[in-house]
Backbone as CSV, one residue per row, in Angstrom:
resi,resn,N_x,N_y,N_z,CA_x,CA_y,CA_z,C_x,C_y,C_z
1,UNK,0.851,-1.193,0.000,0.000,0.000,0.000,0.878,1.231,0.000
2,UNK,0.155,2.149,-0.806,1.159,3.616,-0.869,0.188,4.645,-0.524
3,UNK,0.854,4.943,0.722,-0.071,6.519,0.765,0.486,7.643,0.454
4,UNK,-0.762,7.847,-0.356,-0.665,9.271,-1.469,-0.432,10.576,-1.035
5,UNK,0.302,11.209,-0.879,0.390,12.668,-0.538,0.501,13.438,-1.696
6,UNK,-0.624,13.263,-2.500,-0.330,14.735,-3.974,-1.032,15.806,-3.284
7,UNK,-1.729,16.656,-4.342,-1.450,18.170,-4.067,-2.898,18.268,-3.399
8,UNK,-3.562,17.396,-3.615,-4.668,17.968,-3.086,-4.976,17.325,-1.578
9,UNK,-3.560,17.134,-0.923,-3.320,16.391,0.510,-4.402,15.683,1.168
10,UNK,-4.604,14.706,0.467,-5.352,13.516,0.747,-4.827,13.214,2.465
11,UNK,-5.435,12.845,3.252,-5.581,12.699,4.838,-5.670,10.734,5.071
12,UNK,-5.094,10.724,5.937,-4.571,9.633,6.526,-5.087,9.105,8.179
13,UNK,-6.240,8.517,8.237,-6.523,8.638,9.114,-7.353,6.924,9.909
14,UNK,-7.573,6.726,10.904,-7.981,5.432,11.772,-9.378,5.971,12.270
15,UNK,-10.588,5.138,11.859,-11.835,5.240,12.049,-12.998,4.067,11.899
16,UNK,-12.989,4.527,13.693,-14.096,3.388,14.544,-15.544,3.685,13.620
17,UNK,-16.078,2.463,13.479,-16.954,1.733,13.127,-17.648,0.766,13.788
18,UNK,-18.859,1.751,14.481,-19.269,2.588,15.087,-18.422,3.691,15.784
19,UNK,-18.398,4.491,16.080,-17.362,5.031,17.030,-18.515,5.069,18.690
20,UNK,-19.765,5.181,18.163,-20.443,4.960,19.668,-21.353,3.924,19.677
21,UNK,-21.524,2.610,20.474,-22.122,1.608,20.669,-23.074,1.011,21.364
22,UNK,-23.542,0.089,21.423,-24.137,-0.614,22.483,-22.958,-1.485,23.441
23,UNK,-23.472,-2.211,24.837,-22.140,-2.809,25.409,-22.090,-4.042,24.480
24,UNK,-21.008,-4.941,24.052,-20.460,-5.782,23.756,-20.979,-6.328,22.300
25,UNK,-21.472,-5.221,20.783,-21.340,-4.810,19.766,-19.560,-5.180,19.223
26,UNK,-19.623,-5.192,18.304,-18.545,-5.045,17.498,-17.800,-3.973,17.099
27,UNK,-16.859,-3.377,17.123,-16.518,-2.285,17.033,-15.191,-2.145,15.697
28,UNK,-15.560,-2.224,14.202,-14.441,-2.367,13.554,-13.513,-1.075,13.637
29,UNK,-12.297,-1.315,13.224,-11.357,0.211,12.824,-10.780,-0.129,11.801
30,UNK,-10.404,0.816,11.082,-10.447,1.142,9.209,-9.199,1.769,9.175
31,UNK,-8.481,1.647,8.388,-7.031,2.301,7.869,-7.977,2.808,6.842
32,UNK,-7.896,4.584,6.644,-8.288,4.928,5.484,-7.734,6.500,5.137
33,UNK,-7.999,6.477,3.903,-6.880,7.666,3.041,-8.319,8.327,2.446
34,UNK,-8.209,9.377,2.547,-9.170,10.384,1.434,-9.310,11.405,1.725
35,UNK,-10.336,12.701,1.462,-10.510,13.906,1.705,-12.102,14.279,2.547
36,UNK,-11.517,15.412,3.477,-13.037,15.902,3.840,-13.682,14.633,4.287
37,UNK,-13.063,13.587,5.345,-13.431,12.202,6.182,-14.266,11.889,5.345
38,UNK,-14.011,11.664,4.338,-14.687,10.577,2.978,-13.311,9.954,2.064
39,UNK,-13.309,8.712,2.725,-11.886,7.902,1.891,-12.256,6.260,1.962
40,UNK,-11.399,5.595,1.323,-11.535,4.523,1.248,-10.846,3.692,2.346
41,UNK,-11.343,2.361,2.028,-10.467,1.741,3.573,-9.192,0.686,2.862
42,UNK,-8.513,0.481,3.633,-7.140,-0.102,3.150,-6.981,-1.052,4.683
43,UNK,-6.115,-2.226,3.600,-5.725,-3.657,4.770,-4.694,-3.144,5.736
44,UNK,-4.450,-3.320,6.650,-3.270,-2.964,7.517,-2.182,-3.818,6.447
45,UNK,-0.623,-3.269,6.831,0.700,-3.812,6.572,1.551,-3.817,7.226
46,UNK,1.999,-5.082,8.306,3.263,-5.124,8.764,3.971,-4.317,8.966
47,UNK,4.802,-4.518,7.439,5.985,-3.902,7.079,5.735,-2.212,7.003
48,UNK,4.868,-1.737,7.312,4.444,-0.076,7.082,4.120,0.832,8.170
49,UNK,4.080,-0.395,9.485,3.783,0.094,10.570,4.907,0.062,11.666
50,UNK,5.270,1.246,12.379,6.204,1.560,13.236,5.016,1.040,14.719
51,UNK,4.327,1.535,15.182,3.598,1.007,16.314,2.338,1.087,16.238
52,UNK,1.528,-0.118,16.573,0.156,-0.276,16.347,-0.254,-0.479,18.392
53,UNK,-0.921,0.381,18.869,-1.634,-0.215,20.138,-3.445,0.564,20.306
54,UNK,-3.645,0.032,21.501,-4.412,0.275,22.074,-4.046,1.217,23.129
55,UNK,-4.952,2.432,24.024,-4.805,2.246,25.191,-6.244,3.136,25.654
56,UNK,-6.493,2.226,27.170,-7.779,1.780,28.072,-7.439,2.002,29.347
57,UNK,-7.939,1.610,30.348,-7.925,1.071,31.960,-6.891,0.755,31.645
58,UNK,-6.415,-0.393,30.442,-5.121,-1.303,30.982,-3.864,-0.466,30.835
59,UNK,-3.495,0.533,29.817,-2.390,1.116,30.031,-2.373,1.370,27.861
60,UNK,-1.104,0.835,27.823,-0.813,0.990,26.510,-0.548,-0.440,26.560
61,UNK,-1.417,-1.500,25.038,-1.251,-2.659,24.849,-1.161,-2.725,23.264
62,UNK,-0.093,-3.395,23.077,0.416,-3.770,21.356,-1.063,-4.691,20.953
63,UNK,-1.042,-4.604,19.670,-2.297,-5.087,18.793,-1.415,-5.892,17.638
64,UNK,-2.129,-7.219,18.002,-1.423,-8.456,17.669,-2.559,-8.603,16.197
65,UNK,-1.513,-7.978,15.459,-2.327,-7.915,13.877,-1.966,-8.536,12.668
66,UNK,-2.297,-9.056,11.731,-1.225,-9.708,10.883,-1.671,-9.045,9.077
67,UNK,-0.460,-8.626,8.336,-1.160,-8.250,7.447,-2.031,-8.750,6.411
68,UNK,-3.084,-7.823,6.071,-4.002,-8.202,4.937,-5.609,-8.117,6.039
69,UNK,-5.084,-7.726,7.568,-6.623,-7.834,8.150,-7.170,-6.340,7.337
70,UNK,-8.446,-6.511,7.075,-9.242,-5.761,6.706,-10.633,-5.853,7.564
71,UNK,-11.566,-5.060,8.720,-10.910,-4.011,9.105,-9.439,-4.776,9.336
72,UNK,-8.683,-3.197,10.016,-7.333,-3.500,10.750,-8.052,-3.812,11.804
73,UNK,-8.586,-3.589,12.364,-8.670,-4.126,14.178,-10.160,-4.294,14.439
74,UNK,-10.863,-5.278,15.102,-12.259,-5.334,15.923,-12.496,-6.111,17.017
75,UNK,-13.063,-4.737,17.783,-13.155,-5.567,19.059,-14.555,-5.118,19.225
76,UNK,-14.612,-5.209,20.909,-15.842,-4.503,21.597,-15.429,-4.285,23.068
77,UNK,-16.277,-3.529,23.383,-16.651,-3.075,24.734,-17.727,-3.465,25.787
78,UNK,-17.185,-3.109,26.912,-18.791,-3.190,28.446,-19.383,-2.295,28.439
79,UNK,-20.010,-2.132,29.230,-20.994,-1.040,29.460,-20.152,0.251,29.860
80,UNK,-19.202,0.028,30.050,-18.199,1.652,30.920,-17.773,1.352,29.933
81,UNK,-16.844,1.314,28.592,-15.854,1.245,28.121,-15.461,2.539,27.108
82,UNK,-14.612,3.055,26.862,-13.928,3.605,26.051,-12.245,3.153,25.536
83,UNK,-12.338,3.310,24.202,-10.820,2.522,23.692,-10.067,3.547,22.604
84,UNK,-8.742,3.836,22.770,-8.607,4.784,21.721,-7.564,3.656,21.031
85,UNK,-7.272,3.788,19.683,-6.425,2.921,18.584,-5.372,3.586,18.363
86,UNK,-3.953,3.599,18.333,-3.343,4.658,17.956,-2.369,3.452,16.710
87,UNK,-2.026,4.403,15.779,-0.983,3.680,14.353,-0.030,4.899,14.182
88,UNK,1.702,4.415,13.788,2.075,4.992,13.470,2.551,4.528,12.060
89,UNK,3.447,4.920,10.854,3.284,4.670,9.909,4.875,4.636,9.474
90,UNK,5.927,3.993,8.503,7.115,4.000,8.234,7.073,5.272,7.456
91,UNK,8.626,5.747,6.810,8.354,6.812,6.145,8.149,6.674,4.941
92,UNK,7.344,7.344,4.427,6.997,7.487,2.646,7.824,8.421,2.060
93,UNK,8.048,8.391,0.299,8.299,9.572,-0.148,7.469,10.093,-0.942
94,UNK,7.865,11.355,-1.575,7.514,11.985,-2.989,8.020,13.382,-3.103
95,UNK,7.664,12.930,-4.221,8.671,13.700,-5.683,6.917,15.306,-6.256
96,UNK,7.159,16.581,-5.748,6.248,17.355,-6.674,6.775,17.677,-7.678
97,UNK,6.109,17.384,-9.174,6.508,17.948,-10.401,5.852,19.095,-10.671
98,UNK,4.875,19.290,-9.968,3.275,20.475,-10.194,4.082,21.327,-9.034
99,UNK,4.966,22.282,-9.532,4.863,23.572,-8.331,3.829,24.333,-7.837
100,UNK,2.620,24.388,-9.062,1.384,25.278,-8.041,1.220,24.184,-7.527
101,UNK,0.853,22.794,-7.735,0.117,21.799,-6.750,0.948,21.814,-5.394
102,UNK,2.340,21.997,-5.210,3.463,22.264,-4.120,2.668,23.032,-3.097
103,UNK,2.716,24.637,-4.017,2.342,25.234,-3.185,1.124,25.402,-2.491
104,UNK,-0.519,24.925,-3.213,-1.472,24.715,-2.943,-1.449,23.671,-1.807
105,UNK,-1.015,22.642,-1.679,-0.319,22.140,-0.227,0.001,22.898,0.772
106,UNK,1.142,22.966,0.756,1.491,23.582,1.506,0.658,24.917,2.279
107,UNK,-0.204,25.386,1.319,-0.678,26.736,1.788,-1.900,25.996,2.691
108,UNK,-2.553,25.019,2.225,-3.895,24.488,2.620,-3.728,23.854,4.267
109,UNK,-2.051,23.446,4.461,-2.052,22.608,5.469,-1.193,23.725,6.183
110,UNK,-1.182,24.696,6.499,-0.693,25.955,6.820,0.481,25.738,7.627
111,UNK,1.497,25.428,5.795,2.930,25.098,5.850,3.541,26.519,5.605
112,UNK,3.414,27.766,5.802,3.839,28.805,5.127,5.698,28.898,5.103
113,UNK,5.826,28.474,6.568,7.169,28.480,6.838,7.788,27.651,5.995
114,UNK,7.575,26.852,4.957,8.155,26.038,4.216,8.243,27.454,3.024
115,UNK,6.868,27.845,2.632,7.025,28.720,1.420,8.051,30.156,1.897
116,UNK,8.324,30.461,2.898,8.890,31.203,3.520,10.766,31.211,3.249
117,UNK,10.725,30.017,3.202,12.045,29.615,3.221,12.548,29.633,1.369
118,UNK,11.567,28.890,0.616,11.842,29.346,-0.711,12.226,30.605,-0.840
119,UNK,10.942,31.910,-0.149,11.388,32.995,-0.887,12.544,33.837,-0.337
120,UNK,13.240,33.609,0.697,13.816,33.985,1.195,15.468,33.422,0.750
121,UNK,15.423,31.979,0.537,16.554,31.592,0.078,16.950,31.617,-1.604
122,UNK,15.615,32.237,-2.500,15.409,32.277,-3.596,15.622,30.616,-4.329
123,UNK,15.274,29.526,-3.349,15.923,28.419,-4.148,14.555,27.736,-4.686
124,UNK,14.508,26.950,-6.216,13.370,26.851,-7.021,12.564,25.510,-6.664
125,UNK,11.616,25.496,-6.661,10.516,24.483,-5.775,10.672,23.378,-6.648
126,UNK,10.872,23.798,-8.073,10.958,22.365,-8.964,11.505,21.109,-8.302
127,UNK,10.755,19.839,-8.550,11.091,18.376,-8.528,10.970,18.884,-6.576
128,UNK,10.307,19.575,-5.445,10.701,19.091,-4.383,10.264,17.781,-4.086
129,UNK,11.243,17.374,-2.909,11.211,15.770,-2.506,10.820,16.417,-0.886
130,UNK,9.963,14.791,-0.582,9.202,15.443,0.708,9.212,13.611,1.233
131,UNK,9.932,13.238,2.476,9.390,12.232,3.403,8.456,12.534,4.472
132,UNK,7.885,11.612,4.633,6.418,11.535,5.297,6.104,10.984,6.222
133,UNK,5.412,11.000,7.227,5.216,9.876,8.386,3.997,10.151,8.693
134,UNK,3.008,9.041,9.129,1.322,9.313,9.404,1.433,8.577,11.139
135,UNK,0.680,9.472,11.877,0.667,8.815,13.342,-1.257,9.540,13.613
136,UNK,-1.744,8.501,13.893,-3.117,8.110,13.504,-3.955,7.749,14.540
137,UNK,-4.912,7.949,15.429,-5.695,7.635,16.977,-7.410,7.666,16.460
138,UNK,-7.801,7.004,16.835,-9.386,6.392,17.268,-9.857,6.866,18.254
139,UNK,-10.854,7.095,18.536,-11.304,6.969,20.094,-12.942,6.456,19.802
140,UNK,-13.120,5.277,20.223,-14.869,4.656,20.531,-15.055,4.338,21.608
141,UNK,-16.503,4.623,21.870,-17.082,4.053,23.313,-18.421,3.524,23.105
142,UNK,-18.786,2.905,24.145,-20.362,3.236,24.651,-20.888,4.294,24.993
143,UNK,-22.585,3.647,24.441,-23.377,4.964,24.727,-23.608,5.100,26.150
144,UNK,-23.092,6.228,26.319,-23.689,6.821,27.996,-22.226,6.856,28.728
145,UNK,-21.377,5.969,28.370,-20.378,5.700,29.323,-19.228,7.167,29.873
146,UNK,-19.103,6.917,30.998,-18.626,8.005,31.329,-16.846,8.182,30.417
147,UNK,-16.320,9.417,30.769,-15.451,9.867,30.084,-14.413,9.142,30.771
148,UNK,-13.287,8.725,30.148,-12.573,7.713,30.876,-11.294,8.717,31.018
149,UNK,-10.551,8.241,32.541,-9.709,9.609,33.364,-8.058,9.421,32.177
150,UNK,-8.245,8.277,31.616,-7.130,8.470,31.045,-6.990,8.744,29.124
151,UNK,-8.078,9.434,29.077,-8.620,10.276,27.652,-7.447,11.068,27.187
152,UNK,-6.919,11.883,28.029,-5.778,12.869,28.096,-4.144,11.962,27.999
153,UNK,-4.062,10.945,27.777,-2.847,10.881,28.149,-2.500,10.564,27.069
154,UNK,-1.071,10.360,26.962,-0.423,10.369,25.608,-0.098,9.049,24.958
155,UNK,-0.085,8.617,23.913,0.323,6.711,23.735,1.732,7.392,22.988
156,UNK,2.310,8.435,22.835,3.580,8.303,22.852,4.242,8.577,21.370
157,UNK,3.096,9.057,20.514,3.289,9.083,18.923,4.405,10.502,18.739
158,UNK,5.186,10.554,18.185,6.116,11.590,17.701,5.446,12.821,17.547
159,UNK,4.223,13.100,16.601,3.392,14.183,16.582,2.157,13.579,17.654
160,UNK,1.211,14.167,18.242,0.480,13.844,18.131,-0.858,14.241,19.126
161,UNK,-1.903,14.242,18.770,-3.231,14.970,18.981,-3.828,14.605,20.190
162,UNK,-3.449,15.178,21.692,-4.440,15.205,22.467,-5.870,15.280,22.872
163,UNK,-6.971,14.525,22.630,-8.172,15.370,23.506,-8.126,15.758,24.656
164,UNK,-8.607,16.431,25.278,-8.753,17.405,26.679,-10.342,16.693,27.258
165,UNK,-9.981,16.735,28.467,-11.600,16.243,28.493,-12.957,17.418,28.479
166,UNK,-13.666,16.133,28.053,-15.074,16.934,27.619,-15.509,16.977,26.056
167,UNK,-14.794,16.146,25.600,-14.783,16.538,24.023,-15.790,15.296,23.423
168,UNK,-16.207,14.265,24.403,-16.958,13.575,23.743,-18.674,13.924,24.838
169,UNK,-18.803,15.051,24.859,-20.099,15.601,24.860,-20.239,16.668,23.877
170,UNK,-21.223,16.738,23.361,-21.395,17.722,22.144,-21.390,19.406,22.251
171,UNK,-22.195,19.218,23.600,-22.356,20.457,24.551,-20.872,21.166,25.103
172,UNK,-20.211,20.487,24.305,-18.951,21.052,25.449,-18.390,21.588,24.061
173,UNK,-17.222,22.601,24.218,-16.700,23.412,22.928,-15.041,22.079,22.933
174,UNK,-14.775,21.273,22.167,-13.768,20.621,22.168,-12.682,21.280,22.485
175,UNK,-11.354,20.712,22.849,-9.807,21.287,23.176,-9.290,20.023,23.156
176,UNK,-8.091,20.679,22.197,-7.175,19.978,21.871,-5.453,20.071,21.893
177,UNK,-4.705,19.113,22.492,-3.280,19.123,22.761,-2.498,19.122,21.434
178,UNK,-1.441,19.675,20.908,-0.502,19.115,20.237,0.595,18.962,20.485
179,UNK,1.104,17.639,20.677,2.614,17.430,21.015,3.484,17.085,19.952
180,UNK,4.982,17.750,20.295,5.585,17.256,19.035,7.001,16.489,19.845
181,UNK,7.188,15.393,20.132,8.080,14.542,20.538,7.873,14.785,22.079
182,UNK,6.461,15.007,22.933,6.186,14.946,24.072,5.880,16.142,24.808
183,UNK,6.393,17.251,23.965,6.198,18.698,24.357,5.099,19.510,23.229
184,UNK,4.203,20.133,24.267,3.698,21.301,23.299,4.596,22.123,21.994
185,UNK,3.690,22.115,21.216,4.183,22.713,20.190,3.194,23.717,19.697
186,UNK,3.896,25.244,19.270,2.713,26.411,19.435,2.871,26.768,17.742
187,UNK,1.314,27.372,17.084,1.877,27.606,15.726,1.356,26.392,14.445
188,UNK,0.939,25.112,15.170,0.216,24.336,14.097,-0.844,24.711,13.790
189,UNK,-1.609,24.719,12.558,-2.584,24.666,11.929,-3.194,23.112,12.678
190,UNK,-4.347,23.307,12.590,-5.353,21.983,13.578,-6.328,22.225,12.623
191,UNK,-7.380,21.495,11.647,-8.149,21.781,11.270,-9.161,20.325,11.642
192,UNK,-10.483,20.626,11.458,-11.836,19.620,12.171,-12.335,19.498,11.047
193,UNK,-12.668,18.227,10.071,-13.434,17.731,9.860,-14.817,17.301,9.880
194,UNK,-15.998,17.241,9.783,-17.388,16.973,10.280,-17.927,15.705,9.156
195,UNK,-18.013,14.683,9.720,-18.392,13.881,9.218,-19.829,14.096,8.001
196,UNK,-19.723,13.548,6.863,-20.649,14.258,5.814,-21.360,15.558,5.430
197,UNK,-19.926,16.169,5.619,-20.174,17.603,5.659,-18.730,18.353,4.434
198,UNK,-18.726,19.343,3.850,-17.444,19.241,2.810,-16.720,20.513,3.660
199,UNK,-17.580,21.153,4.695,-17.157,22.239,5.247,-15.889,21.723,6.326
200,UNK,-14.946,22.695,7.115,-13.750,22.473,8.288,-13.289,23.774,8.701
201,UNK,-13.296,23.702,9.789,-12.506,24.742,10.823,-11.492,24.734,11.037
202,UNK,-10.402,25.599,11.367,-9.182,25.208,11.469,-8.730,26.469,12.798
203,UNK,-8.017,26.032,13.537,-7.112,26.814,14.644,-5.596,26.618,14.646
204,UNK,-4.994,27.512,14.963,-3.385,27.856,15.377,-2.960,27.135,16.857
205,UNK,-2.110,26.303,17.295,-2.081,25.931,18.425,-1.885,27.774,19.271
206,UNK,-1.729,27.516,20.074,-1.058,28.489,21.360,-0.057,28.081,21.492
207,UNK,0.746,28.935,22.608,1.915,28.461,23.469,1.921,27.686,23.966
208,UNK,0.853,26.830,24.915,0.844,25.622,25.332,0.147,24.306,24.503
209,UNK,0.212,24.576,23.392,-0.249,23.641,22.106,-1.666,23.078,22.158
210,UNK,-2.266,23.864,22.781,-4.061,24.376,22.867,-4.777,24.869,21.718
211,UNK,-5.811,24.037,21.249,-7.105,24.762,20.508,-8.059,24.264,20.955
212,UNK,-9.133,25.300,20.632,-10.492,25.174,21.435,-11.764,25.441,20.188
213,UNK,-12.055,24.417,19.959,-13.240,24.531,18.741,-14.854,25.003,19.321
214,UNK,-15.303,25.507,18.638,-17.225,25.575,18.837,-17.392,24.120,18.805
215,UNK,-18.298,24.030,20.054,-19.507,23.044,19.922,-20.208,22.971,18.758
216,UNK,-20.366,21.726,18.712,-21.183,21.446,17.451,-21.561,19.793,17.556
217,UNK,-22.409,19.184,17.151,-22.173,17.944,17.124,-21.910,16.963,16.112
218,UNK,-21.842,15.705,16.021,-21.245,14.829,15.049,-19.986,14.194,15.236
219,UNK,-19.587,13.944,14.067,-18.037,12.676,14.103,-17.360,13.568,13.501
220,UNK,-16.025,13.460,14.096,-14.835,14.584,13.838,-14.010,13.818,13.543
221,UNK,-13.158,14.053,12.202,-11.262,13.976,12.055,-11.033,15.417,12.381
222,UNK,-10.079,15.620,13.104,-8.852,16.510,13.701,-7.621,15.895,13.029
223,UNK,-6.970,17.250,12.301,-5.508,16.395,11.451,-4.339,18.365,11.862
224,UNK,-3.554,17.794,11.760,-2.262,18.677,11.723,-0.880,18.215,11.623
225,UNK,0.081,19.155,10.858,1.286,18.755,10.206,2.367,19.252,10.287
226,UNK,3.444,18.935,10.939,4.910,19.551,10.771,5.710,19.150,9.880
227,UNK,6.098,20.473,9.719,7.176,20.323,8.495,8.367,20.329,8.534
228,UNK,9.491,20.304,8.341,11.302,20.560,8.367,11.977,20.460,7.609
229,UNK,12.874,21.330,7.025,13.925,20.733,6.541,14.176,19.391,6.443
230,UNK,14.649,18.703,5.503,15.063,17.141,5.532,16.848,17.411,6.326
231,UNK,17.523,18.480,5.915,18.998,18.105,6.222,19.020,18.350,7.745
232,UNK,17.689,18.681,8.565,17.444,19.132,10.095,17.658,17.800,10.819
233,UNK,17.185,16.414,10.061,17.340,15.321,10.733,17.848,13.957,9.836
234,UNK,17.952,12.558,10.425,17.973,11.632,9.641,16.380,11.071,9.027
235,UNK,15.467,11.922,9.304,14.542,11.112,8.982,14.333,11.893,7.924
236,UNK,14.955,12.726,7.517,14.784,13.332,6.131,14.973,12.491,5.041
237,UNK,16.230,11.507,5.335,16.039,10.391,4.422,16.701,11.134,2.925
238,UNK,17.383,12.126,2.869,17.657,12.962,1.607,17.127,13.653,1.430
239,UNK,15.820,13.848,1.623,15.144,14.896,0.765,14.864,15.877,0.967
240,UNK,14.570,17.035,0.141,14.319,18.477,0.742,13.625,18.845,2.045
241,UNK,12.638,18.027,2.152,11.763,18.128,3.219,11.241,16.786,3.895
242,UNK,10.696,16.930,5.164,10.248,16.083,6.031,9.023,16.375,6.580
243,UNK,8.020,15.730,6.884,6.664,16.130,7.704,6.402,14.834,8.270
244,UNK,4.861,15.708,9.336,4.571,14.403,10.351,3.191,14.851,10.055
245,UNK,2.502,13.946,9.888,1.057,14.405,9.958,0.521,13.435,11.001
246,UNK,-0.418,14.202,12.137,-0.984,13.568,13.161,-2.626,14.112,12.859
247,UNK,-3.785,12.257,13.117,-5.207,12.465,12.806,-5.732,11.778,14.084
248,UNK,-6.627,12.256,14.366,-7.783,11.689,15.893,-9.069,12.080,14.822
249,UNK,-9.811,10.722,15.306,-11.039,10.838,15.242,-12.420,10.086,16.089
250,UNK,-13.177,10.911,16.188,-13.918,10.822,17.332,-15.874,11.386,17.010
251,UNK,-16.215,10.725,17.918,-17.732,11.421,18.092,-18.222,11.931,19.040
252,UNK,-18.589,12.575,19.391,-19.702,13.252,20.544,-21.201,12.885,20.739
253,UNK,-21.188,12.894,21.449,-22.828,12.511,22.465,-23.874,13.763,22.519
């Protein structure tokens, strides 16, 4: 499997099926790629995955998966339960030949500091090369079940998307963490998704890597992306550039 990063930044994301249940229902989760939380679903792969878990009551637990499952993962729940899925992904590449498609990226996933650096260093966007990494979270429950105390905590992904509690009542205005290797990170673009909807909101973290969306209700992807230099690290892998894209998705009550 190849995930696509062209210009019109197709999203990468893990989504419960159901995301809210009855107790001890089936609960599939979906590897899926597309736009505006309308994509197709794809088999899990081994070889493509850096860490696949769970974490619950029990802590953080590896997910004993083998490739070609389609869903990737199904379980269920009790009557209290909530489960979040988290995936991280090996690195991908690509090659832009379309400089407006470059920059239409970049501008959409509010990479400016990348376009920043072109104009400043005057150096030409042609053929850029870009490695990639997808780190990916679930969250399903039961209906009614209370908010579980360890909603907030981190499973440890390189980028990656906190909920705050309260975010799976509808009534409540969501907040959201972004960490980038365990620490807040201020300055990402965060944009929300609404399940069968083509519309999205988008916020700037803060200083303490905080956004706070309107209430509203429905099923949410939350996605955001860092960018770098490739010669900043080894995970540049060669190429001009490097990113992390981190997705949560979730429903409200």
């Amino acid at each position: 499997m190849s995930f696509s990063l062209n210009a019109s930044a197709h999203e990468f994301w893990l989504e419960s099926d159901p995301f809210i249940t009855a107790p001890d229902n089936s609960i599939d989760v979906h590897i899926k790629i597309g736009q505006l939380f309308n994509g197709r679903s794809y088999p899990y792969l081994e070889h493509e995955a850096v860490s696949y878990h769970t974490l619950d009551e029990r802590g953080l637990v590896p997910i004993k998966a083998m490739t070609g499952d389609k869903p990737a993962l199904r379980y269920s729940l009790d009557a209290s339960g909530y489960r979040m899925v988290g995936y991280e992904s090996t690195a991908f590449h690509i090659k832009f030949d379309d400089t407006v498609k470059f920059v239409t990226y970049l501008r959409a996933e509010g990479l400016e500091s990348a376009l920043s650096w072109y104009k400043t260093t005057g150096t030409s966007m042609d053929g850029a090369t870009e490695t990639y990494y997808r780190h990916a979270k679930t969250l399903a429950g039961t209906a009614g079940a209370a908010e579980p105390n360890w909603l907030s905590e981190p499973m440890g992904q390189r980028l990656e998307i906190i909920p705050q509690r309260g975010i799976t009542q509808c009534a409540s205005q969501p907040s959201f963490k972004v960490l980038w290797q365990g620490e807040p990170v201020e300055g990402l673009l965060v944009r929300r998704f609404r399940k069968d909807s083509k519309e999205s909101d988008e916020l700037r973290t803060n200083s303490e890597g905080l956004v706070t969306f309107d209430a509203i209700e429905g099923a949410f992807l939350m996605n955001t992306v860092r960018i770098a230099k490739g010669s900043e690290s080894p995970r540049g892998e060669g190429r001009d550039w490097y990113s992390d894209w981190a997705s949560f998705t979730y429903e409200c009550e």
